[in-house]
N, C-alpha and C positions, 0 to 999 in steps of 0.2 A: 176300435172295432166294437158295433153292438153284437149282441146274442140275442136270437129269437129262436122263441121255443115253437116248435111246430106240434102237430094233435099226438105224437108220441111221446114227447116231454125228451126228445132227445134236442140239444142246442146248434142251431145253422147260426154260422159265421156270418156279416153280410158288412163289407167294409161303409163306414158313414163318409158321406161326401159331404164335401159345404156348399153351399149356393154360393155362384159367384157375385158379387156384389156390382150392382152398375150403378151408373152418376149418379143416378134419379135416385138410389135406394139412400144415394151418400147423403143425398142435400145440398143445403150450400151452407151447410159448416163443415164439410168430409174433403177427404184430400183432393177435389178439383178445385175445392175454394183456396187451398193452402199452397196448389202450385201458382196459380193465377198471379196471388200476393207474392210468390218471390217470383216471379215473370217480371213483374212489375218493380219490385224494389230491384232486382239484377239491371232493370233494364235500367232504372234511375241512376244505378251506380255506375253505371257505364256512359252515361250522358254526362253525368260531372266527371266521369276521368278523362275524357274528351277534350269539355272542355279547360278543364286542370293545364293538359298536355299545353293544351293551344295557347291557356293563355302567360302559362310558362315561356314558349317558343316568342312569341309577341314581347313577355318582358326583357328574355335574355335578348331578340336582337335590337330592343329600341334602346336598352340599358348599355350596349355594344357600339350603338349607329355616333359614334365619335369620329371627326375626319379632318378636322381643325380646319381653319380658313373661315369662317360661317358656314360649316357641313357639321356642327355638334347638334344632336336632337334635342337638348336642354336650355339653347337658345332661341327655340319656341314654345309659347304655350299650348301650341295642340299635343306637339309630340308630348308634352311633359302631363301631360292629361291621359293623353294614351299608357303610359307608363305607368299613370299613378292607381286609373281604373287595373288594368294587367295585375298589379299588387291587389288590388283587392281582388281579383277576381279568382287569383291562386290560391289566397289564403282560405276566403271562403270555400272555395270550390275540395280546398284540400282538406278542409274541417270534415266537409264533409263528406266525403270520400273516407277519413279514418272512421267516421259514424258508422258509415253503410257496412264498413265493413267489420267492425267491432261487432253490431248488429248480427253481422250472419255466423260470425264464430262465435259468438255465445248467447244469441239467440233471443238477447235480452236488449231491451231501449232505453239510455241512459236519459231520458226525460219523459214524460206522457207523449203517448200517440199523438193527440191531439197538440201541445206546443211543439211537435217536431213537425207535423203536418204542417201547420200555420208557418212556420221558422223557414222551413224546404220551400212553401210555398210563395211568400212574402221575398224570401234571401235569391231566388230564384231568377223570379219578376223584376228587383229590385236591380242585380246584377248584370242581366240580360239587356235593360234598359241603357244600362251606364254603358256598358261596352259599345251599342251601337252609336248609342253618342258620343261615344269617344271617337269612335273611328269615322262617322259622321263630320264632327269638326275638325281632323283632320285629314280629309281625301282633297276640302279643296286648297288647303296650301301645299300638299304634295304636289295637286296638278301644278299648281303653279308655280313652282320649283322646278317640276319637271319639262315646262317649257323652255327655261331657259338654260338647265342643265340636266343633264340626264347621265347619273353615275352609281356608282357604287352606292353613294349615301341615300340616293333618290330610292334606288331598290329595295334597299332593307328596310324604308320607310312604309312600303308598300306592300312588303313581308308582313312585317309587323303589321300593318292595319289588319293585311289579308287573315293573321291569324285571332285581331280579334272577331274579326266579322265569325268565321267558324266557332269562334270560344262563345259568341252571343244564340247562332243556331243550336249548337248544343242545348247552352241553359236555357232558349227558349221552349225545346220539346222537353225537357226536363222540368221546367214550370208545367207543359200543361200533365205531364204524367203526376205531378207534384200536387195539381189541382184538382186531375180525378182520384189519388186518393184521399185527399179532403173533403170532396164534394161525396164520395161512396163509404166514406167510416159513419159508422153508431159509433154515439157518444154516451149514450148511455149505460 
């Protein structure tokens, strides 16, 4: 509460208001710039849980697709590519995933912005790549398995690819979110 004296020196009350503050007053260092940034890292962390999920579901059933007769996935090399990408896609994927979220609970980055930007970026691209080519080299010896048999073993194969294709959409929007905060940091 201020006091203002008026021409009898007796004191009027007059409660003080604050201005409310809008964007423009904030800048772009004020809190529209700070939600933006976790819009953006939420949303990244949510694109590798994704693909986390997916490329889990892909390992566990190709790691599973055993039928004996020539129906094991290990006696091919697509499948066993498929698998082996899968493993790396969880692992990475799951790193960082405990990053993102170490990050939001204490608020703090356990490397420079800058080699985590580059690492997201790079690991992202690099991952996203492998997956479609995994499931690339093998969609055509599924088909052709699946012309002359079509079972159990044939579907799971099909699973599995299907979920790395999704685990590679994932990390591909997660590269380019990965890219614009690369391409938008001061490094100075």
């Amino acid at each position: 509460m201020a006091t203002l004296e008026n021409n009898e020196t007796t004191p009027v009350t007059q409660p003080v208001t604050e201005l409310p503050v809008t964007s423009a007053a904030r800048g772009s260092t004020g809190l529209g710039r700070w939600r933006k940034e976790d819009i953006v890292k939420s949303g990244c962390l949510v694109l590798r849980g994704l693909a986390l999920l997916f490329s889990l579901i892909s390992l566990i059933i190709m790691a599973t697709n055993k039928h004996g007769d020539g129906r094991d996935f290990d006696e091919y090399e697509e499948y066993r590519y498929v698998l082996a990408i899968a493993i790396l896609s969880a692992l990475y994927t799951g790193a960082q995933c405990v990053r993102h979220v170490h990050e939001f609970s204490t608020r703090t980055a356990a490397l420079s912005r800058r080699t985590l930007a580059s690492v997201g970026f790079c690991g992202d691209q690099i991952l996203a790549y492998l997956l479609i080519s995994s499931a690339s080299s093998a969609i055509p010896m599924t088909n052709r398995t699946r012309e002359w048999s079509d079972n159990l073993f044939t579907d799971s194969l099909v699973s599995a690819i299907s979920m790395s294709c999704l685990a590679f959409f994932a990390l591909a929007l997660s590269a380019i979110i990965s890219g614009y905060k690369l391409a938008t940091r001061s490094y100075v």
